[in-house]
N, C-alpha and C positions, 0 to 999 in steps of 0.2 A: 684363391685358396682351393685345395683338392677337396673333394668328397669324401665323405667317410665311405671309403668302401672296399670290399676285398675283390669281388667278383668285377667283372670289366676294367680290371688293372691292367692287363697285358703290356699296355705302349707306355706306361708309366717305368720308371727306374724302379729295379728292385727294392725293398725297403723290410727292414728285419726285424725281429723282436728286440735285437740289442742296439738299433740304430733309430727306432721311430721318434720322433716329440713326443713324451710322454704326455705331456699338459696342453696340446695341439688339437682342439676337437676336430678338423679340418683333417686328420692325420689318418692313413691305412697303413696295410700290412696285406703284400703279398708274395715275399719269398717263398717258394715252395718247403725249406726247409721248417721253415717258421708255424706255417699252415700245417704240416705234420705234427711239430711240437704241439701244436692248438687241440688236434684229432688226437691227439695221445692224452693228453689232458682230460678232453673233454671238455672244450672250452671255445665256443663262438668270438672269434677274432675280431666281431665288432663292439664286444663287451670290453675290450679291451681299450680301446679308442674313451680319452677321456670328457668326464660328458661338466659343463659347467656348472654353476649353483640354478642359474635360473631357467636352466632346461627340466628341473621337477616342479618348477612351481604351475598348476593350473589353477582356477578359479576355482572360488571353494576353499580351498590350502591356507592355513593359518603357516607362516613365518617358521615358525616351532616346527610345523609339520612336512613341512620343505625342505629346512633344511636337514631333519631327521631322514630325509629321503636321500637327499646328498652324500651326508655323511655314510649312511648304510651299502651304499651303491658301490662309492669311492674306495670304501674298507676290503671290498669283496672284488670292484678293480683290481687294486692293488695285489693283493694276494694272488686273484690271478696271473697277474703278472709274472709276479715269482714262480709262479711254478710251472707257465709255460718255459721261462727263460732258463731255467734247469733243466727242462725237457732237450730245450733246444741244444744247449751245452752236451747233454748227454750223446746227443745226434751229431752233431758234429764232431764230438772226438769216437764214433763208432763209425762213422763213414770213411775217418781217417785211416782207422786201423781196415776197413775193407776193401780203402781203394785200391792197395796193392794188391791185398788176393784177387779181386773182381776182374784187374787187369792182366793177369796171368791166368784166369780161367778163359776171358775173353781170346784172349791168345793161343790159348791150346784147342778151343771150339772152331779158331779159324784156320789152324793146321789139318784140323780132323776131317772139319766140313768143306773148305776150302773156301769160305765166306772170308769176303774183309772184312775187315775190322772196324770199320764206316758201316757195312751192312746189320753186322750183328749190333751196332749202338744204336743202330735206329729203331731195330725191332727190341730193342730195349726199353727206348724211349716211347714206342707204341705202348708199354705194359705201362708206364708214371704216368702216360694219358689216361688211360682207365682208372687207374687208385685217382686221379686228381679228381674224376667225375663220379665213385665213389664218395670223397672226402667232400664234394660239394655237397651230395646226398645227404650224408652223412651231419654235415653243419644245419642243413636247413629245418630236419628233424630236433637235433638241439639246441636250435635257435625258439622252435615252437616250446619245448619243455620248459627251456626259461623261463620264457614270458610268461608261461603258466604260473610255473613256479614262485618269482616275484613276484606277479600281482597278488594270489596271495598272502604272500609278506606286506606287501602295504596294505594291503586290508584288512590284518592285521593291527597294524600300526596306528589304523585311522579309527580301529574300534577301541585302540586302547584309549587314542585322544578324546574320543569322542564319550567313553567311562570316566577318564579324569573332570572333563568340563561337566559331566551329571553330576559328579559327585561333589565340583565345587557350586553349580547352583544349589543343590541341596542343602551343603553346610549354611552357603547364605542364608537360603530359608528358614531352618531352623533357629539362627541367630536372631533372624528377623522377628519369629514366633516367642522367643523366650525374651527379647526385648519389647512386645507388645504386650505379653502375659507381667512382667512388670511393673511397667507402665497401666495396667489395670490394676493391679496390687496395690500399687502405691493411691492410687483413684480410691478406691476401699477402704485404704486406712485412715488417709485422708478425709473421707467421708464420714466413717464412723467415728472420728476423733473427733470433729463437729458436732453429729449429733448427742456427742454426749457431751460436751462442752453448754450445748442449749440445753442438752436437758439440765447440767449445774445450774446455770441460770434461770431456770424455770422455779429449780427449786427454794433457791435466793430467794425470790420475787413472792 
């Protein structure tokens, strides 16, 4: 099975936004067209890659809180998805409508200058190496916000668990108090209902 990864894909087949295994945790993404839609987004490409139920569980982790971790994750997958794959769409029918101008500009720069037309696409293809070592820059910086970002959503998440379970030890407690106070009430009345029963009989006698 493949690594999840986007960077050192090079010798791997290209692989798309609209063609990955969605449900594949083993699964990447690195078209360059794709990797655009990601950077137009705003969206780390290995966020996208889907992550199982028991990749949230650590020690510690109540069931409950796991899989609330899952489901939060998976929702916000999801969506991203969507909107890179719009991104993507938009890209490719904008590249459609440029190839023809871009290769008739290509062609008139090579009458003008006297460059082939091999020459001028290479030094074209020097500029997409730059934007690509930009857009890796770029990914690693919001790959860092993320992480930031969600951890304090789970932390969140585990303060709210961890308010619910205070507040059902409590409830316990108090039941437990108003069933003791009771249980002494009824000891009282009990009591006093004896001593005045002896005292009737005292007064018999």
């Amino acid at each position: 099975m493949s690594k999840v990864a986007v960077k050192g894909n090079e010798g791997k087949p290209k692989v798309t936004l609209a063609d990955f295994p969605e449900y594949d945790p083993g699964a990447y993404i690195n078209s360059p067209r794709s990797l655009t839609a990601c950077k137009q987004e705003g969206v780390v490409p290995l966020d996208l890659i889907y992550k199982p139920l028991e990749t949230f569980s650590e020690k510690g982790l109540s069931p409950r809180l796991v899989k609330l971790r899952y489901d939060f994750f998976e929702a916000k997958r999801r969506d991203l998805l969507s909107s890179t794959r719009r991104a993507r769409e938009g890209l490719v029918a904008e590249e459609k409508r440029q190839a023809g101008n871009q290769n008739n500009v290509l062609q008139t720069i090579s009458k003008q200058s006297g460059l082939s037309m091999g020459a001028l696409m290479a030094l074209n293809s020097d500029g997409i190496k730059l934007e690509r070592q930009k857009l890796l820059r770029a990914q690693d910086q919001e790959r860092k916000w993320l992480k930031s970002t969600l951890s304090n959503e789970l932390a969140q998440l585990e303060k709210l668990e961890n308010a619910s379970h205070k507040m059902q030890k409590e409830e316990a407690g108090n039941e437990e108090a108003m069933h003791q106070a009771a249980l002494r009430m009824k000891q009282l009345n009990d009591q006093r209902r004896e001593e005045e029963e002896r005292g009737g009989r005292e007064e018999d006698d």
